[in-house]
LUMFIKE-387142 format. One record per residue (C-alpha): residue in one letter; x, y, z. Coordinates in steps of 0.2 Angstrom, whole numbers, always signed. Layout:
# LUMFIKE-387142
<rest->A px->X py->Y pz->Z> $
...
# end
This chain:
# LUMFIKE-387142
<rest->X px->+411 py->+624 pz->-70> $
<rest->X px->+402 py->+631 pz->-54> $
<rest->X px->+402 py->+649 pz->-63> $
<rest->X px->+393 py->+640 pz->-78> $
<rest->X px->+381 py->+633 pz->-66> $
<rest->X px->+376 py->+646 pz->-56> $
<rest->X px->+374 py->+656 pz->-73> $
<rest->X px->+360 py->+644 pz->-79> $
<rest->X px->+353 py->+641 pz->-61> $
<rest->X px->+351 py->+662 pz->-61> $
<rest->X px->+343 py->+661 pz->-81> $
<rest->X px->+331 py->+648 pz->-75> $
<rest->X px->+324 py->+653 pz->-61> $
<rest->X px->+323 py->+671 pz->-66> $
<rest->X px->+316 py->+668 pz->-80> $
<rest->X px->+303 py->+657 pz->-73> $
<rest->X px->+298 py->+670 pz->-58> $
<rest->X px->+296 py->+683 pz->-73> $
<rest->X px->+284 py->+672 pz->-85> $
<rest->X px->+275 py->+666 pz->-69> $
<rest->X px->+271 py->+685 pz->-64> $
<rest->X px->+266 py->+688 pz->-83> $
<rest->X px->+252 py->+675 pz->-83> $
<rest->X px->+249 py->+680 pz->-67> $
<rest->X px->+245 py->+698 pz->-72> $
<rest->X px->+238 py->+693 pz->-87> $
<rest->X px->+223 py->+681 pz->-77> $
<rest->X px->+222 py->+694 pz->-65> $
<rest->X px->+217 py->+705 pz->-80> $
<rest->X px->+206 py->+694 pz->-87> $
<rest->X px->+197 py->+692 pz->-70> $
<rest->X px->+194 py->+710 pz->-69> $
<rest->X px->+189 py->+714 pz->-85> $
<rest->X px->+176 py->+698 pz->-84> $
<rest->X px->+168 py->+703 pz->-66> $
<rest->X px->+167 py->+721 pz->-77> $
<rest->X px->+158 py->+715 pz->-89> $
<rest->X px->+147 py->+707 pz->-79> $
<rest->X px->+143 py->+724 pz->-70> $
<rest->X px->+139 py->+735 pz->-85> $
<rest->X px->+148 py->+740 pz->-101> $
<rest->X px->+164 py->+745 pz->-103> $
<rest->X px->+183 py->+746 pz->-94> $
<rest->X px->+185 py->+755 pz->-79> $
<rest->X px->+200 py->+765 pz->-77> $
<rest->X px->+208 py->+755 pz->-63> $
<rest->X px->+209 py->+741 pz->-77> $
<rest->X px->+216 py->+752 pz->-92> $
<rest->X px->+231 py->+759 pz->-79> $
<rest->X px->+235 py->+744 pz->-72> $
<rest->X px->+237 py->+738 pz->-91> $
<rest->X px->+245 py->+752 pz->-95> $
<rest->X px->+258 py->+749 pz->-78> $
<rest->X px->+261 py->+728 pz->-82> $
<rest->X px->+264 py->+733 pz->-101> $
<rest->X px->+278 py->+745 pz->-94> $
<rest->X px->+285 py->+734 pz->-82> $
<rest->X px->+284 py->+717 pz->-95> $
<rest->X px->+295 py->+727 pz->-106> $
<rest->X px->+306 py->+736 pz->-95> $
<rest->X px->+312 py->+724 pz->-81> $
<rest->X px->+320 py->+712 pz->-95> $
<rest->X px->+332 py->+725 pz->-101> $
<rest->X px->+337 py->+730 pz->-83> $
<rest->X px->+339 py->+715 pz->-78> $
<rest->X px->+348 py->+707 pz->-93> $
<rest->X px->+359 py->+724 pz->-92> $
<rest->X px->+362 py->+719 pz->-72> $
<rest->X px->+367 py->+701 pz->-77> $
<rest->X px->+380 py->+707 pz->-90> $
<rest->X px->+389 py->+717 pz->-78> $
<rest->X px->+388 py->+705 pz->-64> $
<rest->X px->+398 py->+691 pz->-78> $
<rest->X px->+382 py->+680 pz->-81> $
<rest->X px->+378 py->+679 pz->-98> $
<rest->X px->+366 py->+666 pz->-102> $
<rest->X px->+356 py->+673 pz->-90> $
<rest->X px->+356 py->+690 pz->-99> $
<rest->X px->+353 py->+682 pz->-116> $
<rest->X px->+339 py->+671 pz->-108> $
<rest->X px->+334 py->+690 pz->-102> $
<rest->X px->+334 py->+695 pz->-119> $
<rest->X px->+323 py->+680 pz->-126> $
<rest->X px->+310 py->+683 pz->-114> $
<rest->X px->+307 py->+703 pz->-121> $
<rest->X px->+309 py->+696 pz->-138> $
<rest->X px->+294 py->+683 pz->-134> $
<rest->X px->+283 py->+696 pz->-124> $
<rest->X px->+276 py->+702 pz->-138> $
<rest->X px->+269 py->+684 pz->-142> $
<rest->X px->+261 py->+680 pz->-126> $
<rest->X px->+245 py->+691 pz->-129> $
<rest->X px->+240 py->+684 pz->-143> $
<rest->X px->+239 py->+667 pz->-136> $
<rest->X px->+231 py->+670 pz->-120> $
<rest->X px->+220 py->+680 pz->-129> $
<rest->X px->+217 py->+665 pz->-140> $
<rest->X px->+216 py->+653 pz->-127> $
<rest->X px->+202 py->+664 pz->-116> $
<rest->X px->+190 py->+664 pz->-134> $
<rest->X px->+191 py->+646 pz->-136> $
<rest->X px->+187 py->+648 pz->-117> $
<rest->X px->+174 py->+657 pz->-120> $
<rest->X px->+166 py->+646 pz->-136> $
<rest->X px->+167 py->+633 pz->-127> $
<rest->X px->+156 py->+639 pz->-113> $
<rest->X px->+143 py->+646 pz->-126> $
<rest->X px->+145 py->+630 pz->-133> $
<rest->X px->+140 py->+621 pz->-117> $
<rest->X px->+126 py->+633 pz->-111> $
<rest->X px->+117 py->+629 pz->-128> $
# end
């Protein structure tokens, strides 16, 4: 029983510190690329690498650590490991989404 708990306490919270710094990166990101914008056109190269460097890490840190999990005998952990790189894929759309209705909303207001 503590076994089981420890497993889900570990998926959790592992989970959670992963998705956090995902949205973290990804408003960080959006931050950038907005005070760029407002300087001039274009992306500057600190922006595409570092990109470049969280698209890496977002899909390689869930397969390392659900690989860890499996051999330390916690396996909802790694399946809930698992889950999040299948749902990475999903989570740029909607912010991408959710910063245009952003967006149209303040174009909305400014009229």
């Amino acid at each position: 029983m503590l076994h089981l708990a420890v497993d889900v306490l570990v998926a959790v919270v592992l989970t959670t510190v992963e998705v956090v710094a995902l949205l973290l990166t990804s408003f960080a990101l959006g931050i950038q690329a907005w005070a760029d914008n407002k300087s001039g056109p274009g992306t500057t190269s600190s922006l595409k690498r570092t990109a470049r460097v969280a698209t890496v890490v977002s899909f390689t840190l869930p397969p390392a650590c659900a690989y860890a999990l499996f051999l330390l005998r916690l396996p909802i952990a790694a399946i809930a490991q698992c889950l999040l790189l299948a749902a990475i894929p999903f989570l740029r759309p909607i912010v991408t989404g959710v910063n245009r209705l952003r967006e149209g909303l303040t174009h909305r207001r400014r009229r």
